[in-house]
C-alpha positions in Angstrom: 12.5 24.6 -6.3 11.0 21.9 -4.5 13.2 18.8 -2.1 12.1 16.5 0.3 12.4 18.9 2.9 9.5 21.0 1.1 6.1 21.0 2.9 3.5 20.0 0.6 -0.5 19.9 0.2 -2.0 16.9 0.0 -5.5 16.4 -0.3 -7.0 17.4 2.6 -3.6 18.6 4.4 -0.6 20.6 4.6 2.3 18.0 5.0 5.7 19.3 6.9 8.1 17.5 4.5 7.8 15.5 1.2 9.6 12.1 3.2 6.6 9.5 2.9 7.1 6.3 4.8 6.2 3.5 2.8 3.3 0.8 3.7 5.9 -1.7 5.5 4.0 -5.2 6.8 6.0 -6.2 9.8 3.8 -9.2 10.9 3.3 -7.5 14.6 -0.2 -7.9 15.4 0.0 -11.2 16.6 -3.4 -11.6 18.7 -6.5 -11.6 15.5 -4.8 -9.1 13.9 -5.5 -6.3 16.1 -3.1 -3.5 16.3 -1.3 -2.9 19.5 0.6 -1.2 21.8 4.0 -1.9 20.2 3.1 -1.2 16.8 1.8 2.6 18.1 5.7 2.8 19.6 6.7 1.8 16.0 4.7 4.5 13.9 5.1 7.2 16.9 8.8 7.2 16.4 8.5 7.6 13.0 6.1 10.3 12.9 8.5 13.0 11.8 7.8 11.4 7.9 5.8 13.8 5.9 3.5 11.2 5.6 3.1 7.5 7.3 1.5 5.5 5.3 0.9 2.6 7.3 1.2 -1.2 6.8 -1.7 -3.6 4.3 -4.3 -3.5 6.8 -6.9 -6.3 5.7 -10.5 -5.0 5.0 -12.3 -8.6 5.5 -11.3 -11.9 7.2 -11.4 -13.1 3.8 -8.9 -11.3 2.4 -6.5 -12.1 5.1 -3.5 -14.0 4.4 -0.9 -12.8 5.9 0.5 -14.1 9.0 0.2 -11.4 11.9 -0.9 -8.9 9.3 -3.1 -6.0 11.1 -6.9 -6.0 10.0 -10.0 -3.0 10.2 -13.0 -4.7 9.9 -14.2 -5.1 13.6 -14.4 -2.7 16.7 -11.1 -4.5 18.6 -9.3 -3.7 15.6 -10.7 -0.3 15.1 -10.0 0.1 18.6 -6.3 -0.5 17.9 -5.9 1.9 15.0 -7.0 4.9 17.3 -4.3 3.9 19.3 -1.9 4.2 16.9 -3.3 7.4 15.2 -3.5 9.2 18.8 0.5 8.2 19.4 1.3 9.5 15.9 -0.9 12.7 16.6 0.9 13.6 19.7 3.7 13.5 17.6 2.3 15.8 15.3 2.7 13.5 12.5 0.0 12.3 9.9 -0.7 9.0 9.3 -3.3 7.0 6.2 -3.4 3.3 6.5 -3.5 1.1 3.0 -6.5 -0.9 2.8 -5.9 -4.2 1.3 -7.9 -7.4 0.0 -5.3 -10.2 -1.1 -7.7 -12.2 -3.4 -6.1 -15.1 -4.8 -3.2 -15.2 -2.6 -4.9 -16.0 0.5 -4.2 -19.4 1.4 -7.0 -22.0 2.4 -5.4 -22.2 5.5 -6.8 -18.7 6.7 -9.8 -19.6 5.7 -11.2 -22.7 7.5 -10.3 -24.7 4.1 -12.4 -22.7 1.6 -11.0 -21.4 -1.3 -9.5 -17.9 -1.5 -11.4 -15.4 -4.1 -10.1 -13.9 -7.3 -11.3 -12.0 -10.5 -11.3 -15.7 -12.0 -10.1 -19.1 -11.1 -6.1 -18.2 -12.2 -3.6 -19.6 -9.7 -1.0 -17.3 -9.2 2.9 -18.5 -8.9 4.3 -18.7 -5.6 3.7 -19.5 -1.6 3.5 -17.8 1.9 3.8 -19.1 5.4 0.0 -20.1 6.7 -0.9 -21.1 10.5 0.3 -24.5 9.1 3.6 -24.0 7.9 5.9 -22.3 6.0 5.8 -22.0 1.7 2.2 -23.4 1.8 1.5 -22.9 -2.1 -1.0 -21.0 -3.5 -4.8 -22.4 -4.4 -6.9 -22.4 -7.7 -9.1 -19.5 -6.4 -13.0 -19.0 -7.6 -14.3 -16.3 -9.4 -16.0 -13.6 -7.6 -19.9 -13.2 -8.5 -21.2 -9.9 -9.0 -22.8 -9.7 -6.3 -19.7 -10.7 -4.1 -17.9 -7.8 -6.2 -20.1 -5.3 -4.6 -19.9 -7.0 -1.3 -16.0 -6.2 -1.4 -16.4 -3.1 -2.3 -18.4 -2.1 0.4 -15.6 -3.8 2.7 -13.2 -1.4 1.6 -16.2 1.3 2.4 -16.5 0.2 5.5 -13.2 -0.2 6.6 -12.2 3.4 5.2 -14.9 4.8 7.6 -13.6 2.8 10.6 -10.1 4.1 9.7 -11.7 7.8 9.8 -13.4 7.0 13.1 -10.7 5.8 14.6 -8.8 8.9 13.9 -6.4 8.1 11.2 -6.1 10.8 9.0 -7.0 8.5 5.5 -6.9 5.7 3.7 -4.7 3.9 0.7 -6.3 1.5 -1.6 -3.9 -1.4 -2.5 -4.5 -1.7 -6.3 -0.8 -3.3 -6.3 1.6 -6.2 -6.5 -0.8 -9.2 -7.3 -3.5 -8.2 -4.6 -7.4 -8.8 -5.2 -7.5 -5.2 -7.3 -4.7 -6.1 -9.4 -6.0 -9.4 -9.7 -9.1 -7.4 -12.0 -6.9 -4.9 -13.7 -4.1 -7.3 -15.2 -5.5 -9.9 -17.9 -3.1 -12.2 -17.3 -5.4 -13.6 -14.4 -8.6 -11.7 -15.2 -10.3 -13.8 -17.5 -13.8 -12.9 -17.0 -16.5 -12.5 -19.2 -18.8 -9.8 -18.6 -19.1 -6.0 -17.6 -15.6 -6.9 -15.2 -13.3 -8.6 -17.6 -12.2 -8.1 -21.5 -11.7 -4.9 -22.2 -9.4 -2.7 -20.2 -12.2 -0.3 -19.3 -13.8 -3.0 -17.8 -11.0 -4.4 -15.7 -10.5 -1.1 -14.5 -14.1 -0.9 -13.6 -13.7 -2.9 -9.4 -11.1 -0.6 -9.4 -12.7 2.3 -9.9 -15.8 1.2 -8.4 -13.7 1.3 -5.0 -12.3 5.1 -5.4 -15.9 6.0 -6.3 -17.3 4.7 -3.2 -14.6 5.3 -0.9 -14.1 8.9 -2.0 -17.9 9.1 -1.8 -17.9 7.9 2.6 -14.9 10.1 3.2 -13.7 12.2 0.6 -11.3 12.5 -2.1 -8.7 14.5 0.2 -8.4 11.5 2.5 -8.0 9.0 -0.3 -5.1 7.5 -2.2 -4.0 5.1 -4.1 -1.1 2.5 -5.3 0.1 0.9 -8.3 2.6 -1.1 -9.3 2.1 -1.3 -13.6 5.5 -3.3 -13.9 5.7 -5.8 -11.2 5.7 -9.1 -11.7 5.2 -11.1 -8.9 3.5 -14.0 -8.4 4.2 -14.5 -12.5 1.1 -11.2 -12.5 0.9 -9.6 -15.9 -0.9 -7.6 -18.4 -0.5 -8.1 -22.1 -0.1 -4.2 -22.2 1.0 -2.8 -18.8 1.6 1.1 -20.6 -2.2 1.0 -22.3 -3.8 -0.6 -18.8 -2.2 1.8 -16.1 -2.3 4.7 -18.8 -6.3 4.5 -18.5 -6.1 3.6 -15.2 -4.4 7.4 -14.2 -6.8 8.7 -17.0 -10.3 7.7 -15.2 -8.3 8.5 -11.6 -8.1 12.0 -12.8 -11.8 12.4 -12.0 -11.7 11.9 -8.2 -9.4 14.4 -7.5 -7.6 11.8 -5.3 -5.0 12.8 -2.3 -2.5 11.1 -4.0 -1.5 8.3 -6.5 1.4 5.9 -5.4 3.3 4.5 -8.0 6.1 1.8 -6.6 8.1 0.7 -9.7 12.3 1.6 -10.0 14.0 2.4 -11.8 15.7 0.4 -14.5 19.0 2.0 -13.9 18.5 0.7 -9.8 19.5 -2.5 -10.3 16.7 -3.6 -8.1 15.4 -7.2 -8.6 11.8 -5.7 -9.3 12.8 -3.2 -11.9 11.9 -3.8 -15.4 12.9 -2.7 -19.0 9.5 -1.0 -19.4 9.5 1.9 -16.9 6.1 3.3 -17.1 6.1 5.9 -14.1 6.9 9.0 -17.0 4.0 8.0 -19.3 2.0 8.1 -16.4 3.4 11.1 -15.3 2.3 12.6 -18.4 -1.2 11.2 -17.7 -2.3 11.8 -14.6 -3.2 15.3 -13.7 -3.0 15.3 -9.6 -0.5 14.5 -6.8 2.1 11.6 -8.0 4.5 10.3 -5.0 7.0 7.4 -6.2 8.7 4.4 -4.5 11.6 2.5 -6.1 14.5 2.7 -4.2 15.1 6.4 -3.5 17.6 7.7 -1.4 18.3 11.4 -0.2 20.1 12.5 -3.9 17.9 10.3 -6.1 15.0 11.7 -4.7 16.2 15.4 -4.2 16.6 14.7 -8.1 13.5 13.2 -9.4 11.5 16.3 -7.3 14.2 18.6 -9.0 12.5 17.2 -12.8 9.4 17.2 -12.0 8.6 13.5 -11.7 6.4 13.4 -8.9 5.1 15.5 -5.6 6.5 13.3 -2.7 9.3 10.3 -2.7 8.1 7.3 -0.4 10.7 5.4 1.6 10.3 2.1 2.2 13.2 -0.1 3.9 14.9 3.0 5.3 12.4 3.9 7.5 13.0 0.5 9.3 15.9 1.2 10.7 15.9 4.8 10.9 13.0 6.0 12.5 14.5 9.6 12.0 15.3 9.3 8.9 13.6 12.8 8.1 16.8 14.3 11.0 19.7 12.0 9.4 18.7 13.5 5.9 18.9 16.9 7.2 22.2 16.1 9.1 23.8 14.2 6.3 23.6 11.9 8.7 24.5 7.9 7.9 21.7 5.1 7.7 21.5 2.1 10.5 21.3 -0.6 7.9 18.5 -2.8 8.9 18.6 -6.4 10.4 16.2 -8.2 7.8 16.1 -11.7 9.7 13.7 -9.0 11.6 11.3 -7.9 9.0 8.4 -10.5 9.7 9.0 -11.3 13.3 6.6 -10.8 16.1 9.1 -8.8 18.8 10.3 -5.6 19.8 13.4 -6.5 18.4 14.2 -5.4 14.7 11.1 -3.2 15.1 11.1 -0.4 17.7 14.5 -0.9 19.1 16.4 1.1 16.3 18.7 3.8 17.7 17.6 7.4 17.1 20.6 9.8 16.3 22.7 11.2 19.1 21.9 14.9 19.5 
């Protein structure tokens, strides 16, 4: 019987454990969002996960709008991931990045005052701290044409070979939590009109477009992807969450995909994000390749949810934080460092790579 101590294939590899570090922004490239010395430390450390799958790494300038968030879309930043994969390497650890595009969330401030891009001119809810200030509230974006569609899409192309070339071992597509993808696939803010809005086929179809062309520069092995089917933020939604990420797993089925990341817990959880509707069995049922889930897990839950089947790998998100052996303190029944979140977003060493390791 499988555990998280299991090695696993993925895609293209053979993975020591089935401990996946969650895609964690930390806000620590601080100089044009080029990754750096400190955030190799940080993933090196950690590099005993089965899998790192490292922080929303922006595939465009425009689709930038998070403060001190990494990006992949020029030869400094390239330069920076290669730095990272050769620390994690040395490690012997293995390490995707998630490739991300934040659409409608990305404030005007990022952008020399133009307006962010979306599926359709929807504001979403909310705010995030700009180069201005702090809770700088979201824009009415404008609607992508089709020929910016297919402009993005070879964004994401081109940033998934730069993660290849740099030496990373592959790439996750964001198709989550209110970002630019999800922005197409929910119609509560994809209002469009032609071959990309309406039905859910074609909402699904930037989506899909991106795995198809990605898959096609790199390969399938080297590719995954996350979803999020019951998270609301940013007041995102879908007027039929089970029917849209159903077909969604359906049409992934074709690519033969590395992995698909579904973050959504549990109802039972009690976490904030968790809703009534729990869709991560139907698409269980659904999808035919590697499922790995993130919602809260801990060493039992996850033991557990391996035990029935539910998915391939468990990803760890806030855990891995603080414990950068997390992999050793589950083996040693070891307890958690609980982590200093006044740290999370902060641009030091401090909250980031200074976490104790267990004593041997």
């Amino acid at each position: 019987m499988n555990n998280i101590f299991s090695s696993i294939t993925l895609g293209d590899y053979q993975l020591s454990n089935r401990i996946f570090m969650a895609p964690l922004s930390r806000g620590r490239a601080v100089e044009n969002g080029v990754p750096n010395a400190m955030m190799a430390e940080y993933y090196a450390q950690r590099a005993s996960a089965g899998l790192i799958i490292a922080e929303a790494t922006a595939v465009a300038k425009q689709g930038l709008g998070w403060m001190n968030a990494p990006g992949i879309f020029n030869d400094e930043q390239q330069d920076g991931w290669k730095n990272i994969a050769d620390a994690v390497h040395e490690k012997d650890g293995r390490i995707f990045v998630q490739l991300w595009h934040m659409g409608s969330t990305v404030h005007p401030d990022f952008l020399d005052g133009e307006l962010p891009v979306s599926s359709s001119a929807v504001k979403q809810k909310g705010s995030l701290t700009t180069p201005k200030g702090r809770d700088r509230e979201f824009a009415v974006p404008r609607a992508l044409t089709k020929t910016e569609i297919g402009n993005v899409v070879q964004q994401f192309v081109d940033s998934a070979r730069r993660a290849i070339d740099s030496g990373l071992d592959g790439v996750e597509i964001h198709g989550a939590n209110g970002f630019l993808v999800d922005q197409f696939t929910r119609d509560g803010i994809n209002q469009r009109e032609d071959e990309y809005g309406g039905s859910i086929d074609n909402r699904l179809r930037f989506m899909m477009e991106i795995v198809n062309a990605v898959c096609y520069e790199i390969g399938s092995g080297k590719v995954g992807i996350r979803l999020s089917p019951s998270n609301k933020v940013w007041g995102i939604k879908d007027s039929n969450p089970k029917a849209t990420f159903s077909r969604a797993v359906t049409l992934l089925n074709e690519f033969n995909l590395a992995y698909v990341h579904i973050l959504e817990p549990k109802p039972e959880t009690g976490d904030p994000m968790a809703d009534a509707d729990y869709l991560t069995p139907v698409l269980r049922e659904n999808y035919r390749g590697n499922l790995i889930i993130n919602g809260g897990y801990n060493k039992k839950t996850g033991n557990e949810a391996l035990a029935n089947s539910e998915a391939e790998a468990i990803v760890f998100g806030t855990p891995f934080i603080s414990n950068p052996d997390l992999v050793e303190r589950f083996q040693a029944d070891a307890a958690l460092t609980q982590p200093d979140n006044t740290t999370f977003y902060t641009s030091e060493a401090k909250g980031y790579t200074d976490y104790a390791f267990m004593a041997v």
